[in-house]
C-alpha positions in Angstrom: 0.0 0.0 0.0 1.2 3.4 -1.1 2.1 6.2 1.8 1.0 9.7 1.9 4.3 10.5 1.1 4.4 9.0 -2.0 0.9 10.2 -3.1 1.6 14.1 -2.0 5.3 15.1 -1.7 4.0 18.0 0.5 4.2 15.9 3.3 7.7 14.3 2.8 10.1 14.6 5.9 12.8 15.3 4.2 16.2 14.4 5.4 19.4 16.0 6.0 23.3 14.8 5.2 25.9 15.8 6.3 27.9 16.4 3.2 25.2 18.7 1.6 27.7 22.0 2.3 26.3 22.4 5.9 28.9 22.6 8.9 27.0 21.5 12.2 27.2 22.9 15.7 26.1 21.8 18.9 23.9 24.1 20.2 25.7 23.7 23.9 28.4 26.3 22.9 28.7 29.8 22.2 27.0 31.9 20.2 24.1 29.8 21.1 21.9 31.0 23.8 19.5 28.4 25.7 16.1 29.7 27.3 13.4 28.3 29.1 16.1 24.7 29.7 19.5 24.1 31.2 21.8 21.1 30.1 22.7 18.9 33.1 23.4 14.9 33.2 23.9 14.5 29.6 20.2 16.2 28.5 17.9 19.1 28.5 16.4 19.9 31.9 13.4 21.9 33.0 14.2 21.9 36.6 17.0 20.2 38.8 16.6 16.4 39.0 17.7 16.2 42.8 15.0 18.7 43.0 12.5 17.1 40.6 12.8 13.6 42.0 12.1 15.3 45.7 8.5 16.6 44.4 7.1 13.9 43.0 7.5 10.3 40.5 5.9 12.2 37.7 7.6 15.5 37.7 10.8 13.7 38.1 9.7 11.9 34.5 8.0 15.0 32.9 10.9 17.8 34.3 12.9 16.5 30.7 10.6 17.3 28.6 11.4 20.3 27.1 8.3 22.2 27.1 9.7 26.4 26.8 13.1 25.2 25.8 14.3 27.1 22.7 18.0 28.3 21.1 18.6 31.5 19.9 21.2 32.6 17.7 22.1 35.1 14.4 22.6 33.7 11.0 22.7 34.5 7.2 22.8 31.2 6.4 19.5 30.3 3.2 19.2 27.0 5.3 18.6 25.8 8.6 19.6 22.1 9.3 19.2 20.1 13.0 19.7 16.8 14.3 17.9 16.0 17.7 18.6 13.6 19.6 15.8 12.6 22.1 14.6 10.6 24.7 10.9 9.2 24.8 9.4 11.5 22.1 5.3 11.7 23.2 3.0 10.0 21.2 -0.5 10.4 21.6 -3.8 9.7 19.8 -5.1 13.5 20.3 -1.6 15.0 19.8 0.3 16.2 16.7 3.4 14.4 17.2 4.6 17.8 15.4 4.1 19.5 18.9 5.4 16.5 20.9 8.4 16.1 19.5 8.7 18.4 16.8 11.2 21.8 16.6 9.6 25.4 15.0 11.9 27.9 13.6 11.1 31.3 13.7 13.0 33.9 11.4 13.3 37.8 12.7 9.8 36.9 14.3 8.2 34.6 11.8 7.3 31.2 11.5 9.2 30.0 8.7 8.6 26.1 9.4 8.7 22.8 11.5 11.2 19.9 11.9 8.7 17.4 11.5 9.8 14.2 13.4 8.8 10.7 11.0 6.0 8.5 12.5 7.9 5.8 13.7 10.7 8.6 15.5 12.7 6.9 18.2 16.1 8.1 19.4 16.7 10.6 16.4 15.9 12.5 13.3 16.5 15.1 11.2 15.4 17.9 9.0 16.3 20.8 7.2 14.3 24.6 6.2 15.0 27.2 3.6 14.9 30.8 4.4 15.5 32.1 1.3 18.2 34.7 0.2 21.5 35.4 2.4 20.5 37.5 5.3 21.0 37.8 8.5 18.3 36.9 10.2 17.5 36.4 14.2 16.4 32.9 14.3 14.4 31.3 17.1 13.9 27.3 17.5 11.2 26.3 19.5 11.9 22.7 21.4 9.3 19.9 22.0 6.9 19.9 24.4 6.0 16.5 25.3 10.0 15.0 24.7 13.4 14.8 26.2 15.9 16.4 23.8 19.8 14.5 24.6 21.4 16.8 21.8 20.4 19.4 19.4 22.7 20.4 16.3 22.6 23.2 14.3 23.5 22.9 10.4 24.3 26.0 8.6 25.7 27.1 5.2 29.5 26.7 5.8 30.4 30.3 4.6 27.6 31.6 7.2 28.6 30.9 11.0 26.0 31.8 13.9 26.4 34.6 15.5 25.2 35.7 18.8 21.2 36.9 19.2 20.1 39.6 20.3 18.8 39.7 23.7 15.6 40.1 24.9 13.8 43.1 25.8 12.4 41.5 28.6 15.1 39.0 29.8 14.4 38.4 33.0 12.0 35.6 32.6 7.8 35.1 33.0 7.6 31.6 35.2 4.4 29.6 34.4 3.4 26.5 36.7 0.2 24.5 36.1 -0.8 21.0 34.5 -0.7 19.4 31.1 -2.0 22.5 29.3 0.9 24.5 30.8 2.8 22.0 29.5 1.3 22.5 26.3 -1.0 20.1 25.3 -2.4 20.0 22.6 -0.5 22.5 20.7 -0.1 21.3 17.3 3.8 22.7 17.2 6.0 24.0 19.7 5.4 27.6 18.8 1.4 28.0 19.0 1.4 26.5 23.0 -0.1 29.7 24.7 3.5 31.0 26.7 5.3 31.2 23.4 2.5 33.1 21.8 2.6 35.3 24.8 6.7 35.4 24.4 6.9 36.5 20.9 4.2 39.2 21.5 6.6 41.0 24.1 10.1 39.6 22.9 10.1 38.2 26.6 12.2 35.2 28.0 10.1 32.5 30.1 10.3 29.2 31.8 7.6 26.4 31.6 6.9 24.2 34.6 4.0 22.7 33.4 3.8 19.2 34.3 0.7 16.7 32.9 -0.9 15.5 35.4 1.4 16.1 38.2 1.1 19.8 39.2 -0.1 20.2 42.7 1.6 22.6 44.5 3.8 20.3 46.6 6.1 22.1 49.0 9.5 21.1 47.2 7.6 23.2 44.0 6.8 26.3 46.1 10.2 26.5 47.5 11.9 25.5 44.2 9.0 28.4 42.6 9.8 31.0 44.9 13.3 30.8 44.3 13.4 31.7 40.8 14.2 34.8 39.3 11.0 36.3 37.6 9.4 39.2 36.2 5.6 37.7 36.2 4.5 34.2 37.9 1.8 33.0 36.2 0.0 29.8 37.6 -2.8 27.5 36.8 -3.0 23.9 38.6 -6.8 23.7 38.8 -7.4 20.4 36.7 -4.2 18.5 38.4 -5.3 19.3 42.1 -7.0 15.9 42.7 -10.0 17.4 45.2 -11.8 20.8 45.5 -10.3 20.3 49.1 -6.5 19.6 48.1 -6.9 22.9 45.8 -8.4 25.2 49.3 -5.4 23.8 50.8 -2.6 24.6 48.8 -3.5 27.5 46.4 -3.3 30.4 48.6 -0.5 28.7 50.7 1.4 28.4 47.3 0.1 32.5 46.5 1.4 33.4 50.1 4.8 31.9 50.0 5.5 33.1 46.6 4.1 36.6 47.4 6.5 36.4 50.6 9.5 36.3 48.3 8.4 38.8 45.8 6.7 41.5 47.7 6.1 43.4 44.1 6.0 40.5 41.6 3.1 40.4 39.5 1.0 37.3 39.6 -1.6 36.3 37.3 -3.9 33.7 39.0 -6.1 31.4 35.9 -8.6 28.6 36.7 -9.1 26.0 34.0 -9.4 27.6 30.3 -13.8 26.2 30.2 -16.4 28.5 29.9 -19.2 26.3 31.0 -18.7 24.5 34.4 -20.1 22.1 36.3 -21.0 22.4 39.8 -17.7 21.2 41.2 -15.9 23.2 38.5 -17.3 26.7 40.4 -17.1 25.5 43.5 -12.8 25.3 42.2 -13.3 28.8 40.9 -14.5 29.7 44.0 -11.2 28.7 46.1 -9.4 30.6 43.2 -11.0 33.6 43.1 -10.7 33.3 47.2 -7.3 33.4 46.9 -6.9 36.9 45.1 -9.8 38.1 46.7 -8.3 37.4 50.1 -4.8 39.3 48.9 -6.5 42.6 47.7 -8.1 43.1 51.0 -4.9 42.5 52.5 -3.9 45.6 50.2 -2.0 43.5 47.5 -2.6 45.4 44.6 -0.2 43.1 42.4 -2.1 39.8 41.7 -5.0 39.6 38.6 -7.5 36.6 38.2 -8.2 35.0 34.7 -11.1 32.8 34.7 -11.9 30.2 32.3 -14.5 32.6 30.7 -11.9 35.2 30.2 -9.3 32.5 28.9 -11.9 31.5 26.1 -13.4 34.6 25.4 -12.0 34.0 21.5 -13.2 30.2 21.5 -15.8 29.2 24.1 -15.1 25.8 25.2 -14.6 24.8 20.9 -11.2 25.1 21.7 -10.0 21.8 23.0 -9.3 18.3 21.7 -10.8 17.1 24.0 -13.2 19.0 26.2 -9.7 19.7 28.4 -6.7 20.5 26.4 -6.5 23.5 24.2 -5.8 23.3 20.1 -4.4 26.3 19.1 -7.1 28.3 19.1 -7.7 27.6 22.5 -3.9 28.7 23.3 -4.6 32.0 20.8 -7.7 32.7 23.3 -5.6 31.8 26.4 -2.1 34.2 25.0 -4.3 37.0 24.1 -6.4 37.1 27.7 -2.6 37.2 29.6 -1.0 39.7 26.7 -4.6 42.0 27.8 -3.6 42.0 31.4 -0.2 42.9 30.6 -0.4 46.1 28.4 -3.1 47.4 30.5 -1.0 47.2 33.1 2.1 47.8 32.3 3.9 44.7 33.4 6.4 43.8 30.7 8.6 46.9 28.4 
């Protein structure tokens, strides 16, 4: 039986040599500058694992995928090649794999393509994308969301080295902790998850500790949380909170301690991203809403609430794969309720 690759050639994976005239580079070393991940025991890491393995099973699994890892770097190269080397690339039934485990490159600001990883991608894989004409360009790769990435290379025209990026205009990064969504499921591609819309919009750096199923504000998190350099703390762990009573009994504790850190740090508080809820679902949003209720009459004029309504004012509750996690549209809605509170208040340059 044929494949759809043989019957439409517009969706080939095409593959990459290394004697095509492209000079690789391991995106460890400089120019190259890592966000949103840190390299440590031979991979990409979210988080430290001594500290990841002291929260929880799961966040000690999920804290290598590489959900808000990206590389940044200055090129004029007319190609962009990688090779990724990864460890347990997702695959799920209501999941691109492109957002899973592919890579998005960004050029000066614009999505120029993906690295789409092959069906049957296991350990590694590669692709290449054409920009065009010589120019220098700002280039932006977007890393996978649901995978651990061992190694990343970076081919490039052999007469066009990269060059250091330019840095952000807000570099002091947005944190985001919350559940599978924060993670970024079900984006369809690195680059349409609802931080990196957000992160484009203001040329802002961020860190994504989203983890699927196991965000629940443990106290190894908080203190690991409230340790963290930040400019904005943005969290959501509504759906992964496994009672309405678990949630009452570490969301503000989790607001407090953080707030206790950062006296002046912004904090956006969201409840799940669903307009319609059932009866347990409002008595969640009630806890929530306690929470930064409870801090402006305690005169804390630096916390916002986003409700679900709010979060899919552009979608309603058609924005989801599932009834749960967001397609891209649902991440538009979500980016665009966050970038609302942060220009009307000034938050971010």
């Amino acid at each position: 039986m044929a494949k759809i690759d043989e019957i439409d050639r517009n969706f080939r994976v095409e593959g990459v040599f290394r004697k095509n005239g492209l000079r690789y580079f391991s995106t460890d070393g400089k120019p190259f500058e890592i966000c949103g991940v840190f390299r440590e025991g031979g991979q990409y890491r979210r988080m430290p694992e001594k500290v990841a393995k002291v929260v929880s099973e799961g966040v000690a699994f999920l804290h290598t995928n590489t959900a808000g890892g990206r590389v940044r770097f200055r090129t004029a190269s007319r190609r962009i090649a990688i090779l990724a080397r990864l460890d347990a690339p997702g695959k799920m039934p209501h999941f691109a794999l492109t957002g899973s485990a592919g890579f998005d490159l960004y050029a000066d600001g614009r999505y120029t393509g993906t690295f789409l990883p092959p069906m049957d991608v296991a350990e590694e894989f590669e692709g290449v994308l054409a920009l065009g004409r010589k120019k220098e360009r700002e280039i932006l790769i977007e890393f996978p969301l649901y995978s651990g990435v061992k190694e990343l290379y970076i081919g490039l025209d052999k007469d066009c080295p990269p060059l250091s990026p330019a840095p952000y205009r807000n570099p002091v990064p947005v944190v985001f902790y919350g559940s599978s969504i924060t993670q970024g499921g079900c984006a369809s591609r690195p680059g349409t998850c609802y931080q990196a819309i957000f992160s484009r919009a203001f040329d802002a750096d961020y860190i994504n500790l989203g983890f699927s199923g196991n965000a629940k504000a443990e106290d190894p998190m908080i203190d690991y949380v409230k340790s963290l350099s930040m400019s904005i703390f943005v969290y959501d762990y509504d759906h992964n909170a496994p009672t309405a009573e678990h949630l009452r009994a570490t969301h503000e504790k989790m607001f407090r301690a953080v707030r206790e850190a950062h006296p002046d740090l912004p904090i956006v508080v969201m409840s799940r991203p669903k307009h319609f809820l059932t009866k347990e679902e409002k008595e969640r949003l009630g806890i929530i809403r306690a929470t930064v209720e409870n801090a402006r009459r305690a005169g804390d004029t630096r916390v916002w609430l986003l409700d679900g309504k709010a979060l899919t004012r552009l979608c309603r509750d058609e924005g989801t794969v599932d009834g749960c996690h967001p397609t891209d549209l649902g991440f538009l809605s979500m980016a665009r309720a966050l970038e609302k509170v942060v220009r009307e208040n000034r938050l971010l340059l």
